[in-house]
Z-matrix of the N, CA and C atoms (Angstrom, degrees):
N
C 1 1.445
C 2 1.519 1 107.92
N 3 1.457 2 126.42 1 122.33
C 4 1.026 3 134.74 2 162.96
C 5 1.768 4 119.11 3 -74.20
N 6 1.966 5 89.75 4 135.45
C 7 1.689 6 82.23 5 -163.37
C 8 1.839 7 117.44 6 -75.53
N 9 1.015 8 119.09 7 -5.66
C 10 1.181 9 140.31 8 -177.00
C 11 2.024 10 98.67 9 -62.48
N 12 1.038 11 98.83 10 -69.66
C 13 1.635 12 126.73 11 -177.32
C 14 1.439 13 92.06 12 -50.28
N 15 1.609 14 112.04 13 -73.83
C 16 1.665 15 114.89 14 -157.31
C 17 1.834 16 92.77 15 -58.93
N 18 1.355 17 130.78 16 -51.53
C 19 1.397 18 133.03 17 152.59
C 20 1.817 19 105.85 18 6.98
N 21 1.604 20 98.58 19 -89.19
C 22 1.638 21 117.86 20 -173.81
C 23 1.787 22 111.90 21 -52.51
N 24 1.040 23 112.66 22 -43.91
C 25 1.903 24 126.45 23 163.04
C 26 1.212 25 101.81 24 -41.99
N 27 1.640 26 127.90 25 -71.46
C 28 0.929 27 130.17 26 174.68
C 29 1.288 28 127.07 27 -15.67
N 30 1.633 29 103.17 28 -85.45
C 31 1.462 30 141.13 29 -166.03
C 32 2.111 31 86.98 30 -53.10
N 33 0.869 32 110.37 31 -92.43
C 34 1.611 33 126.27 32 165.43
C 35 2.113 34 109.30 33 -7.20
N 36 1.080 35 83.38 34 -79.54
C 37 1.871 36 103.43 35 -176.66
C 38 1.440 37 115.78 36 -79.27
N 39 1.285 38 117.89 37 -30.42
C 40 1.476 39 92.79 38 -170.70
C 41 1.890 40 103.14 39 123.80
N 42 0.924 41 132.90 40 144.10
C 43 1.352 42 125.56 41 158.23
C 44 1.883 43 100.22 42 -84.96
N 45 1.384 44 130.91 43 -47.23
C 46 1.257 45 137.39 44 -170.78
C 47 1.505 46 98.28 45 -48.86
N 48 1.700 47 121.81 46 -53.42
C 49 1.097 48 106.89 47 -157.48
C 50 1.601 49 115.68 48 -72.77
N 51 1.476 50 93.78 49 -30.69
C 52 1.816 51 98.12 50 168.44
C 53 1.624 52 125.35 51 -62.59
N 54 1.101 53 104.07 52 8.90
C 55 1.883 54 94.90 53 168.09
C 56 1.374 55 108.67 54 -113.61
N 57 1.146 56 105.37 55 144.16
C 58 1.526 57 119.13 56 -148.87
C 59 1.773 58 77.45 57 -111.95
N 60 1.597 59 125.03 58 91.00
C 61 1.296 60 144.02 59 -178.12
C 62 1.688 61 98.47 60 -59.93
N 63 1.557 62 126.90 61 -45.52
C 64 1.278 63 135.99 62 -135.04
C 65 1.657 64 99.05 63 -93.55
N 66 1.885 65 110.89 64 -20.86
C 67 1.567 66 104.16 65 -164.16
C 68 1.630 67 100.65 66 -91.44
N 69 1.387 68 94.14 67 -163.26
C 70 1.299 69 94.06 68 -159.81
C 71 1.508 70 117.66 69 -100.44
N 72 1.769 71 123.40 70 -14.68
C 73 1.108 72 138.89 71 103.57
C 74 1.461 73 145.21 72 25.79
N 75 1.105 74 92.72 73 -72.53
C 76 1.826 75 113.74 74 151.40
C 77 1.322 76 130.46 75 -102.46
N 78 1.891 77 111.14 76 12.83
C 79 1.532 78 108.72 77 164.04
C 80 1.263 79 90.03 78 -102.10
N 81 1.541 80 143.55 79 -20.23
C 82 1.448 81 120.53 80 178.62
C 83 1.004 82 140.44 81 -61.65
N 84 1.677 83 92.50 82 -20.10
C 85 1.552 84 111.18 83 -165.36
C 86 1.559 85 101.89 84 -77.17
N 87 1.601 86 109.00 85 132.78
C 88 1.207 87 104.38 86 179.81
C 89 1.246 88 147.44 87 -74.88
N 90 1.199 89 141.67 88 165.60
C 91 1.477 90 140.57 89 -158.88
C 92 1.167 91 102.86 90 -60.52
N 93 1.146 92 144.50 91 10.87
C 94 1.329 93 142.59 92 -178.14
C 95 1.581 94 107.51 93 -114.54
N 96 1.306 95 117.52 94 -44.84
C 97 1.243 96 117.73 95 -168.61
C 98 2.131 97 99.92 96 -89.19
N 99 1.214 98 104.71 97 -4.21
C 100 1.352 99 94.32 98 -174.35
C 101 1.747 100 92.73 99 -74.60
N 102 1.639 101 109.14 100 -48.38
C 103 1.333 102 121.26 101 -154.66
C 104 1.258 103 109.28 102 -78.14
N 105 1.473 104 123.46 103 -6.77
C 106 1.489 105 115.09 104 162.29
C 107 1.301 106 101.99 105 -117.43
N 108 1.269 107 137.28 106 52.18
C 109 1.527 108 134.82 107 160.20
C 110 1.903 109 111.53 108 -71.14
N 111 1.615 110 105.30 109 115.75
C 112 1.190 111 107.81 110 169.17
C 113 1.615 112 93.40 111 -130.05
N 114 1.908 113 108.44 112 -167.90
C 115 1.330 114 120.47 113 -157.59
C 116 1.408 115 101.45 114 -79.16
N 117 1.295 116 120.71 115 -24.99
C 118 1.883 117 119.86 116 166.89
C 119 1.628 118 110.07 117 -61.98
N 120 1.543 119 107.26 118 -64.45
C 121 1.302 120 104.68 119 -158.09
C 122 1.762 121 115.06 120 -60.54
N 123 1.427 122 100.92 121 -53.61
C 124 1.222 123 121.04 122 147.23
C 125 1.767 124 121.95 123 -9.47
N 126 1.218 125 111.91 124 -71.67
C 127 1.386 126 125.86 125 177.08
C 128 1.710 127 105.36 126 -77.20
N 129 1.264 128 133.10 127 2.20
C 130 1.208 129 143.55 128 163.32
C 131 1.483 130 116.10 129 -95.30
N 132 1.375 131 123.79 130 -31.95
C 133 1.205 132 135.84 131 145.52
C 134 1.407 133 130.77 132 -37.60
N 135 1.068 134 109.70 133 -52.09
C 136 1.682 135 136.08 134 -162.86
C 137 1.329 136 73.98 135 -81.87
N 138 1.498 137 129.78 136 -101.50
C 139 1.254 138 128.96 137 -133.78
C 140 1.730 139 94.38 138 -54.70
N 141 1.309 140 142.66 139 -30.32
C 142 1.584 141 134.05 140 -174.38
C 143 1.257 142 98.75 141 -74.30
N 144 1.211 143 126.26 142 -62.91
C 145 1.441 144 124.23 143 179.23
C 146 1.995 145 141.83 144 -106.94
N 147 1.318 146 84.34 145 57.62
C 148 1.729 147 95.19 146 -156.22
C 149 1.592 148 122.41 147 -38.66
N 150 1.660 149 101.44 148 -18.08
C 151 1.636 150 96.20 149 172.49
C 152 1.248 151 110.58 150 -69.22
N 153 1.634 152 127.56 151 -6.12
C 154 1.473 153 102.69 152 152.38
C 155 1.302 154 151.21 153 -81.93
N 156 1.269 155 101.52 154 20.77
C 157 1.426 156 133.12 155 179.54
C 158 1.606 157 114.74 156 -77.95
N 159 1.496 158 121.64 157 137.56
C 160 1.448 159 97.46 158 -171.87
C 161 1.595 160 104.68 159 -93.90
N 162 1.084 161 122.12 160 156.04
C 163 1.333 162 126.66 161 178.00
C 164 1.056 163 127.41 162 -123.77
N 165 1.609 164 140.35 163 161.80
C 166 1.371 165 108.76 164 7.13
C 167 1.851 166 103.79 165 -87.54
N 168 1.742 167 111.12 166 160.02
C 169 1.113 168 96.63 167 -170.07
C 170 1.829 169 82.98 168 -111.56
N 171 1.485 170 115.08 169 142.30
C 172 1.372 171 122.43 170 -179.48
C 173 1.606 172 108.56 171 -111.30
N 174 1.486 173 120.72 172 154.76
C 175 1.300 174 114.48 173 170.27
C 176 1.766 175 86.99 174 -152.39
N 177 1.445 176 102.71 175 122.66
C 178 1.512 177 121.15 176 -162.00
C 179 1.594 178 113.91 177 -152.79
N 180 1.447 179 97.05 178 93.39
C 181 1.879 180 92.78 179 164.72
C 182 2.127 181 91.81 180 81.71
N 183 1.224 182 113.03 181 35.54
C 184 1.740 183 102.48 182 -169.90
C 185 0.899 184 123.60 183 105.97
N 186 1.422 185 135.77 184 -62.72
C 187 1.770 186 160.71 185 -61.42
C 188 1.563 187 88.11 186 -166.64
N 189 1.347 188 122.86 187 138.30
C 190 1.212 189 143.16 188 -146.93
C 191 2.081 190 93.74 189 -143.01
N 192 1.290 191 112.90 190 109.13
C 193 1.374 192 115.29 191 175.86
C 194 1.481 193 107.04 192 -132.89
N 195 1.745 194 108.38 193 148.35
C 196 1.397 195 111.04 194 -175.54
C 197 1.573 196 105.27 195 -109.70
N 198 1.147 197 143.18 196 152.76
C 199 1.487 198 122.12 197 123.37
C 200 1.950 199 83.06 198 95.08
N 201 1.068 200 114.79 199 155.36
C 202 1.513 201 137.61 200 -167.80
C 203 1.518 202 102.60 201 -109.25
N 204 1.740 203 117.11 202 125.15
C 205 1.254 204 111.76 203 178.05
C 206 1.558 205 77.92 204 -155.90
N 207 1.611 206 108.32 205 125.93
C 208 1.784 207 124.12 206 173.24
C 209 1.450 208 109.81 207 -60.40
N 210 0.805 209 127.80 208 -16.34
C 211 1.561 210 118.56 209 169.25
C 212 0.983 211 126.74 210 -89.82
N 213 1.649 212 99.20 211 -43.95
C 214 1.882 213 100.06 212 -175.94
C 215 1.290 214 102.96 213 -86.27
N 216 1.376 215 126.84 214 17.55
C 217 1.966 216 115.43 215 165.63
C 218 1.754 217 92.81 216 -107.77
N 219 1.450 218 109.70 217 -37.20
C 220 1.801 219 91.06 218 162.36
C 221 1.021 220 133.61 219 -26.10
N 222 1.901 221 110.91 220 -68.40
C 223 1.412 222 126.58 221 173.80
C 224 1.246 223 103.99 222 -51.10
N 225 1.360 224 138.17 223 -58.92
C 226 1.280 225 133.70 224 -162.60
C 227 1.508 226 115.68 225 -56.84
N 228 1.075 227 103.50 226 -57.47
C 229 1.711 228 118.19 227 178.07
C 230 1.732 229 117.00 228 -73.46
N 231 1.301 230 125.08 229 7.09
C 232 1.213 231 147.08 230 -152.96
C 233 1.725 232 88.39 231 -93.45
């Protein structure tokens, strides 16, 4: 992941929405680093370990999308 890019995700999405809470990635991380997660450390995370990133991340026509849903890439790709 380029930090420039993960940067624009950011700004756009959210740092919250980009951590992928559910993998396994972000259960290793320890009780310490969960409980001080802000938009630095966070974005220091991502770029060390990008499979904690949720995916897929799309950038289409402007438009900034997280995470895979069959309809809303229908509409999109429609």
């Amino acid at each position: 992941m380029d930090a420039q890019i993960l940067q624009t995700f950011v700004a756009e999405l959210g740092w919250e929405a980009l951590i992928n809470k559910r993998g396994t990635t972000y259960r290793q991380l320890s009780d310490e680093q969960k409980a001080n997660l802000d938009q630095a450390s966070a974005i220091a995370i991502m770029l060390d370990n990008p499979a904690i990133i949720k995916r897929p991340l799309l950038v289409h026509q402007g438009s900034y999308y997280l995470g895979f849903k069959e309809n809303q890439y229908a509409d999109i790709f429609a």
